[in-house]
C-alpha positions as CSV (number, residue, x, y, z in Angstrom):
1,X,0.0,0.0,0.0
2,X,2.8,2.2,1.1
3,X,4.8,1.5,-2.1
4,X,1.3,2.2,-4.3
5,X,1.0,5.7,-2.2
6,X,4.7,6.4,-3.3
7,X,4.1,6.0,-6.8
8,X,1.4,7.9,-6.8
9,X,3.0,10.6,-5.3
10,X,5.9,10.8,-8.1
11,X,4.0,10.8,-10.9
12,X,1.9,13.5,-9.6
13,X,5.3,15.3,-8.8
14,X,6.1,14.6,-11.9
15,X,2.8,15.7,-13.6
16,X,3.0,19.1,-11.8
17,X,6.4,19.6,-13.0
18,X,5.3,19.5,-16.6
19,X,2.7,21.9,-15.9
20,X,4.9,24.6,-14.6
21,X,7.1,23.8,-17.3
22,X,4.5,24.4,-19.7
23,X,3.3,27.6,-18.3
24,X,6.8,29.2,-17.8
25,X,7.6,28.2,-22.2
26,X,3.7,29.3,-22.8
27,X,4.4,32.7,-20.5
28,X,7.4,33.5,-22.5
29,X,6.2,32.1,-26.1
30,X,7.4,34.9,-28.6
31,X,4.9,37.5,-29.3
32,X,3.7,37.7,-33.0
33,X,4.3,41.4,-34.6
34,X,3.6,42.2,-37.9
35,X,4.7,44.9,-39.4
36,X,3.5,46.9,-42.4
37,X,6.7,47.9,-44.2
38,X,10.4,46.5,-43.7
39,X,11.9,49.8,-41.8
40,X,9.0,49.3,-38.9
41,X,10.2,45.8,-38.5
42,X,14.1,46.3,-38.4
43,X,12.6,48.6,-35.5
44,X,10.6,45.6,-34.0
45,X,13.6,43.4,-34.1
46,X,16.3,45.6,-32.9
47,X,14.1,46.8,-29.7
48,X,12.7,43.6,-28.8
49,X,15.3,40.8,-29.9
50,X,14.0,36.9,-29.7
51,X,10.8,38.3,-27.2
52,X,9.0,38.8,-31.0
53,X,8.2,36.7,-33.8
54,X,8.5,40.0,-36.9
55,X,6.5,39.3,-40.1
56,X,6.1,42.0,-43.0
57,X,2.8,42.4,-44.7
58,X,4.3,44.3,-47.6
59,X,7.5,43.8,-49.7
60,X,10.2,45.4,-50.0
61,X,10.0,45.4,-53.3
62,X,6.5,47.4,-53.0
63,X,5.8,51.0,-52.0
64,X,2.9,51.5,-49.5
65,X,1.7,54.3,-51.1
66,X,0.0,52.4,-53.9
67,X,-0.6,48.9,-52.1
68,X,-3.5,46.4,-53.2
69,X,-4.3,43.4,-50.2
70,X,-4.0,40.3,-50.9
71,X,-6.0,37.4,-49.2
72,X,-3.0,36.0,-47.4
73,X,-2.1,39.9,-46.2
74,X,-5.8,39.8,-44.7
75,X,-5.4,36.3,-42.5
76,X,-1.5,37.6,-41.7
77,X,-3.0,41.0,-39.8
78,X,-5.8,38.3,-38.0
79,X,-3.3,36.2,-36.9
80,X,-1.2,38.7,-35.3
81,X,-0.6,39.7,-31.4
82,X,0.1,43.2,-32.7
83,X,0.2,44.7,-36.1
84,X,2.6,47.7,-36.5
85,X,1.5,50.6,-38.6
86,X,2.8,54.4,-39.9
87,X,-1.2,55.7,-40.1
88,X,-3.6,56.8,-42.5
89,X,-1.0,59.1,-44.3
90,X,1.0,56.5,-45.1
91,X,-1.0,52.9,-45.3
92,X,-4.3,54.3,-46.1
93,X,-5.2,50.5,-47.7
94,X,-5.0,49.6,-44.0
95,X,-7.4,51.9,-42.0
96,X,-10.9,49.5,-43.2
97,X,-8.9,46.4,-42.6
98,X,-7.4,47.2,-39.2
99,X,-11.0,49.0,-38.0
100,X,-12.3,45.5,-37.0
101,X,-9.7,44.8,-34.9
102,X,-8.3,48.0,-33.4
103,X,-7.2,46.3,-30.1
104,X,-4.2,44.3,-31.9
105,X,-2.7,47.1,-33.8
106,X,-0.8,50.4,-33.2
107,X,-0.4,53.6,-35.0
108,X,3.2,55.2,-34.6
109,X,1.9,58.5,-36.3
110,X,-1.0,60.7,-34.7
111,X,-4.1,60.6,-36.9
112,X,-5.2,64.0,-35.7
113,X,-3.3,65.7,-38.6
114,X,-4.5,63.1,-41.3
115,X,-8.0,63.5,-40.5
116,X,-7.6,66.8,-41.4
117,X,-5.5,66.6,-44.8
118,X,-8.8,63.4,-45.1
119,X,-11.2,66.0,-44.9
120,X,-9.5,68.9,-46.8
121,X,-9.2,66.0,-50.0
122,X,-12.6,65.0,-49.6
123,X,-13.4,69.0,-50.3
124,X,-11.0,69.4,-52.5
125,X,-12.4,66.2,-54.6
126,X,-15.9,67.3,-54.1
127,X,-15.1,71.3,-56.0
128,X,-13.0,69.2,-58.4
129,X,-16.2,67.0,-59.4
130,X,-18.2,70.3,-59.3
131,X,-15.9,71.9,-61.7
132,X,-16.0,69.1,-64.1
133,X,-19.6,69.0,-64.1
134,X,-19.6,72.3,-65.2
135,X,-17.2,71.8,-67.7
136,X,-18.9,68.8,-69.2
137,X,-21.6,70.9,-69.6
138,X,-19.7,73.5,-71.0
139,X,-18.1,71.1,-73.5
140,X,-21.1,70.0,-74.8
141,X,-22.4,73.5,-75.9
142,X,-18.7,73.6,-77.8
143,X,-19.6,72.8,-81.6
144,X,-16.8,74.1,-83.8
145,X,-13.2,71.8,-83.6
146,X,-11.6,74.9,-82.8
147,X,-13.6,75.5,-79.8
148,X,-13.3,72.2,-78.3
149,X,-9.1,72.1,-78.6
150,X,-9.4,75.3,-76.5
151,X,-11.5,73.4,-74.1
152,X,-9.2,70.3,-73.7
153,X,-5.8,73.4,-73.5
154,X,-7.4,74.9,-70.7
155,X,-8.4,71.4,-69.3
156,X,-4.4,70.2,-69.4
157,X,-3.5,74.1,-67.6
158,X,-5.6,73.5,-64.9
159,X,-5.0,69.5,-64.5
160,X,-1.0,70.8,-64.2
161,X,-1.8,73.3,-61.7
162,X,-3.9,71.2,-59.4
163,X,-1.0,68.9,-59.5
164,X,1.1,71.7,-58.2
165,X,-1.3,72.8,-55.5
166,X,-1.1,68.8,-54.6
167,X,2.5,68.7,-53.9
168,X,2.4,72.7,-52.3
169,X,-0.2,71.2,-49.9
170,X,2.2,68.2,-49.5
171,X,4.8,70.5,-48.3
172,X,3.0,72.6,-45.9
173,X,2.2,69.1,-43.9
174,X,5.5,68.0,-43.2
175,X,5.0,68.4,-39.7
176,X,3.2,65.2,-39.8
177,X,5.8,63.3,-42.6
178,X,4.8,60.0,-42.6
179,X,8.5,58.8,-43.2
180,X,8.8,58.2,-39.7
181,X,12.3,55.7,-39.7
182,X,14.3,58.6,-41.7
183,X,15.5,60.5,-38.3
184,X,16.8,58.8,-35.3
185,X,14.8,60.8,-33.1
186,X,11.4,59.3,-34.6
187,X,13.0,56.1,-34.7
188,X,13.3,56.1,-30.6
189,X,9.2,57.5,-30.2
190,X,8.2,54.7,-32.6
191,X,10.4,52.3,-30.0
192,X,8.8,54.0,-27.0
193,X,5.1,53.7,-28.1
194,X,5.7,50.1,-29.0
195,X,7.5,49.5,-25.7
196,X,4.4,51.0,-24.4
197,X,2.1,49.1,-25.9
198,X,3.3,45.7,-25.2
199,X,3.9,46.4,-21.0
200,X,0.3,47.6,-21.3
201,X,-0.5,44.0,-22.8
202,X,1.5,42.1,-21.3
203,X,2.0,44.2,-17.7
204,X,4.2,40.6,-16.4
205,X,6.8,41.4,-18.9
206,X,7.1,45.1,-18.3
207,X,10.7,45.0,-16.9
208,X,11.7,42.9,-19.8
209,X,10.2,45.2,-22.4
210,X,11.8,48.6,-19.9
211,X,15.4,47.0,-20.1
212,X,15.2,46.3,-24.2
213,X,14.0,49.9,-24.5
214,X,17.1,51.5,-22.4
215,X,19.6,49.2,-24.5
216,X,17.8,50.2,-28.1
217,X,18.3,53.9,-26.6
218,X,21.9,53.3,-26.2
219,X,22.7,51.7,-29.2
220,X,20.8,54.1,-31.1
221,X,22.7,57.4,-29.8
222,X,26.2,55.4,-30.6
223,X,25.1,54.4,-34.3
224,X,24.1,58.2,-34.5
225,X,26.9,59.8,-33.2
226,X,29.1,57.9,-35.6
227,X,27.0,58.8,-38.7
228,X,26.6,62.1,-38.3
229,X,30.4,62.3,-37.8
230,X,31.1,60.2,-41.0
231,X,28.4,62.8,-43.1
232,X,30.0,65.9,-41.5
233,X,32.7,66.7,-44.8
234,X,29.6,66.4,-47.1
235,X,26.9,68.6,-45.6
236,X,27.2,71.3,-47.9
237,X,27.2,69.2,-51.5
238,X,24.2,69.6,-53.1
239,X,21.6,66.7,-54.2
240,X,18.5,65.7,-55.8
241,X,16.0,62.7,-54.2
242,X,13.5,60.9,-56.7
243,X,10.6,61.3,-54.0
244,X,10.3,63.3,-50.6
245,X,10.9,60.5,-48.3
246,X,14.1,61.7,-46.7
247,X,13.8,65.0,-45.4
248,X,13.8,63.7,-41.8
249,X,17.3,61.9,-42.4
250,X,18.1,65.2,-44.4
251,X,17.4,67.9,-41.8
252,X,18.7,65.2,-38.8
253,X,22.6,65.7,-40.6
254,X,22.1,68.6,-41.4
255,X,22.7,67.8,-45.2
256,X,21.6,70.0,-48.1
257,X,19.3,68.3,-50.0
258,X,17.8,70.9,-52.7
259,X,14.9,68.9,-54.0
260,X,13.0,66.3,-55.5
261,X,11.6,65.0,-58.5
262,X,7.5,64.5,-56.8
263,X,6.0,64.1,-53.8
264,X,4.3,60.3,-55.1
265,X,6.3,58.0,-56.8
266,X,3.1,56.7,-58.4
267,X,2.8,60.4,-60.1
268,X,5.0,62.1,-62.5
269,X,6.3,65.1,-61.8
270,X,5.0,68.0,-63.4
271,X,7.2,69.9,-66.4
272,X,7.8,73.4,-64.1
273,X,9.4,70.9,-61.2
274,X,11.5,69.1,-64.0
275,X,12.5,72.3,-65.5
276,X,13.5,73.5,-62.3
277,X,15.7,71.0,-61.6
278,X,17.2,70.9,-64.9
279,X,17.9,74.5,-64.6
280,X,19.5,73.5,-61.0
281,X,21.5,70.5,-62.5
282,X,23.2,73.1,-65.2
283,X,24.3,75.5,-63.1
284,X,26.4,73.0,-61.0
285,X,24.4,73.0,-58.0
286,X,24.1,69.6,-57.1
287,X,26.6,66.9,-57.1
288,X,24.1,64.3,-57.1
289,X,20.9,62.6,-58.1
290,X,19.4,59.5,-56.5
291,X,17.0,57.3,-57.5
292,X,15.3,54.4,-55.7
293,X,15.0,50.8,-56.5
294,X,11.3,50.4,-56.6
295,X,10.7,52.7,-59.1
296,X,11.3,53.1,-62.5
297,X,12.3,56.2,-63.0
298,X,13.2,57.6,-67.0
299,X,12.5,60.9,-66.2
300,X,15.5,61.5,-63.7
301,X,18.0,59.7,-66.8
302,X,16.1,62.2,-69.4
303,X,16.8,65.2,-67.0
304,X,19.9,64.0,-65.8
305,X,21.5,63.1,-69.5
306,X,25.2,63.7,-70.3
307,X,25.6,66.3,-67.3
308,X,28.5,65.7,-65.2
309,X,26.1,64.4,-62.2
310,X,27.0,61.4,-60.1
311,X,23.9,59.1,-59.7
312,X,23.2,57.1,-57.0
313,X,20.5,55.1,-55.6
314,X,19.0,55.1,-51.8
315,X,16.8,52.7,-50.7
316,X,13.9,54.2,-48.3
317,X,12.8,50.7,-47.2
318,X,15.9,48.8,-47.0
319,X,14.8,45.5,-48.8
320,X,18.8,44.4,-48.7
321,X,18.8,44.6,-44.7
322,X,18.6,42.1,-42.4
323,X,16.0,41.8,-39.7
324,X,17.5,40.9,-36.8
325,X,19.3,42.9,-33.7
326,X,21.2,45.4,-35.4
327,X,18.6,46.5,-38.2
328,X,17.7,49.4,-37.9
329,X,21.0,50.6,-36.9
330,X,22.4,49.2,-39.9
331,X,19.4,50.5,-42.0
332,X,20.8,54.2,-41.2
333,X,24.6,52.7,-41.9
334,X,23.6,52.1,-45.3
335,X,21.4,55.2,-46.0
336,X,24.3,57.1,-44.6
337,X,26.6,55.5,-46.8
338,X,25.4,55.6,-50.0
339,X,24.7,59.6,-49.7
340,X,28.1,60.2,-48.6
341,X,30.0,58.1,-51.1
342,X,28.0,59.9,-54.3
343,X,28.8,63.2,-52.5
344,X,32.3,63.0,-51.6
């Protein structure tokens, strides 16, 4: 009886010990992120190590200006413990998706300023309908040929100069630049609000997440100190982007960056931007043009042609970096980098 008691007691020992062992590997089970573009989760990986499980939603390969969801994108954001997002101003194809879940996902930019530019497009869509109402009306009284190439003229002058006013009103809203992983300072919010987030949902682990926070902090002042030494000689060359993405990396380094070819790479710039530039190009003002590896882009080699301009290309999402501790850091390395070796 004594012996049957025994057993019975080291099995349940033994029982219980695989509980606790359970609990302690379920307690610590890496916590699923996904991220919407590559520079969010080099972020994700560098701050919070093997505590996360990173997946991307888009490619690389892909800008998120012009993204179309795919099934498999759909069940990815479902499956997720947290999904990592820019905002409206940068992922608008997210905001209906990420509305039926909006206790697993987190918005590193405030949506105050985007539901204002929202509602000032919405206006500015609504006169444009108005106008061409009224100028479908207009063209139908046109009979004579003559009359109606005048109509379509004056339809191309004010087509190019609403696509001025678009990237003017760009401009004027760089306050909220959606570009958020271009400036080290932005970087270390998006860290904190993520840091943030997960000791609010998983309070246990708060110490963990407080300790990867001050080491990410760390690490991020030394990798910045050491670029902006390495980009000090070059701050005063003169360059050309392809799209405004950088201006955060730009103004960080203090580097003198005099424009860009448009404001979306899905829209060609218009010919008084392209003339600008050429104008700028001639006069020896820049020493270099980038362009970006996601985009075609014939119009900078057509501006650019035989001029003595170095050329080089920048990636914004850093397709060719990988995720893992030092991302991010090595993200800014590579930026850095390329801007200073078609400078100097």
């Amino acid at each position: 009886m004594f012996k049957l008691i025994l057993q019975w007691c080291v099995l349940s020992c033994a029982t219980l010990a695989c509980v606790n062992v359970s609990m302690a590997t379920a307690a610590q089970k890496p916590i699923k992120v996904v991220a919407s573009i590559k520079p969010l989760q080099l972020i994700a990986a560098s701050l919070l190590g093997d505590s996360v499980q990173t997946e991307l939603l888009i490619s690389p390969d892909n800008s998120p200006h012009h993204y179309n969801m795919k099934p498999s994108d759909v069940r990815r954001l479902q499956d997720a413990d947290l999904v990592i997002w820019v905002g409206p101003d940068l992922e608008r194809f997210l905001v209906k998706p990420l509305k039926r879940n909006p206790a697993r996902n987190l918005a590193l930019l405030s949506e105050e300023g985007s539901e204002e530019e929202t509602t000032h497009t919405d206006e500015h869509a609504a006169h444009n309908s108005h106008d061409e109402h009224e100028e479908h009306e207009e063209h139908e009284e046109h009979e004579e040929h003559e009359e109606h190439e005048e109509h379509e003229e004056h339809e191309e002058h004010e087509e190019h100069e609403e696509h001025e006013e678009h990237e003017e009103h760009a401009d004027h809203h760089h306050d909220n630049d959606p570009h958020i992983w271009m400036a080290p300072e932005r970087i270390l919010e998006a860290a904190k609000l993520i840091t943030q987030r997960l000791q609010k949902d998983y309070p246990e682990r708060s110490a963990e997440f407080a300790a990867r926070l001050e080491s990410f902090e760390q690490r991020l002042h030394t990798a910045d100190s050491k670029l902006a030494a390495n980009l000090k000689d070059v701050q005063q060359q003169g360059f050309y982007v392809f799209h405004d993405a950088f201006e955060g990396f730009v103004e960080h380094y203090g580097l003198k960056q005099l424009g860009y070819f448009t404001v979306d790479p899905g829209r060609k710039p218009g010919a008084k931007r392209l003339n600008e530039i050429r104008t700028s190009l001639e006069d020896s003002q820049a020493r270099c043009v980038f362009v970006e590896p996601q985009f075609e882009a014939p119009v900078v080699r057509a501006i650019v042609g035989d001029l003595p301009i170095n050329k080089g290309t920048i990636d914004p999402l850093g397709r060719d970096i990988a995720v893992d501790n030092d991302g991010i850091f090595n993200f800014l390395n590579e930026l850095g980098g390329e801007i200073h070796n078609c400078l100097k």
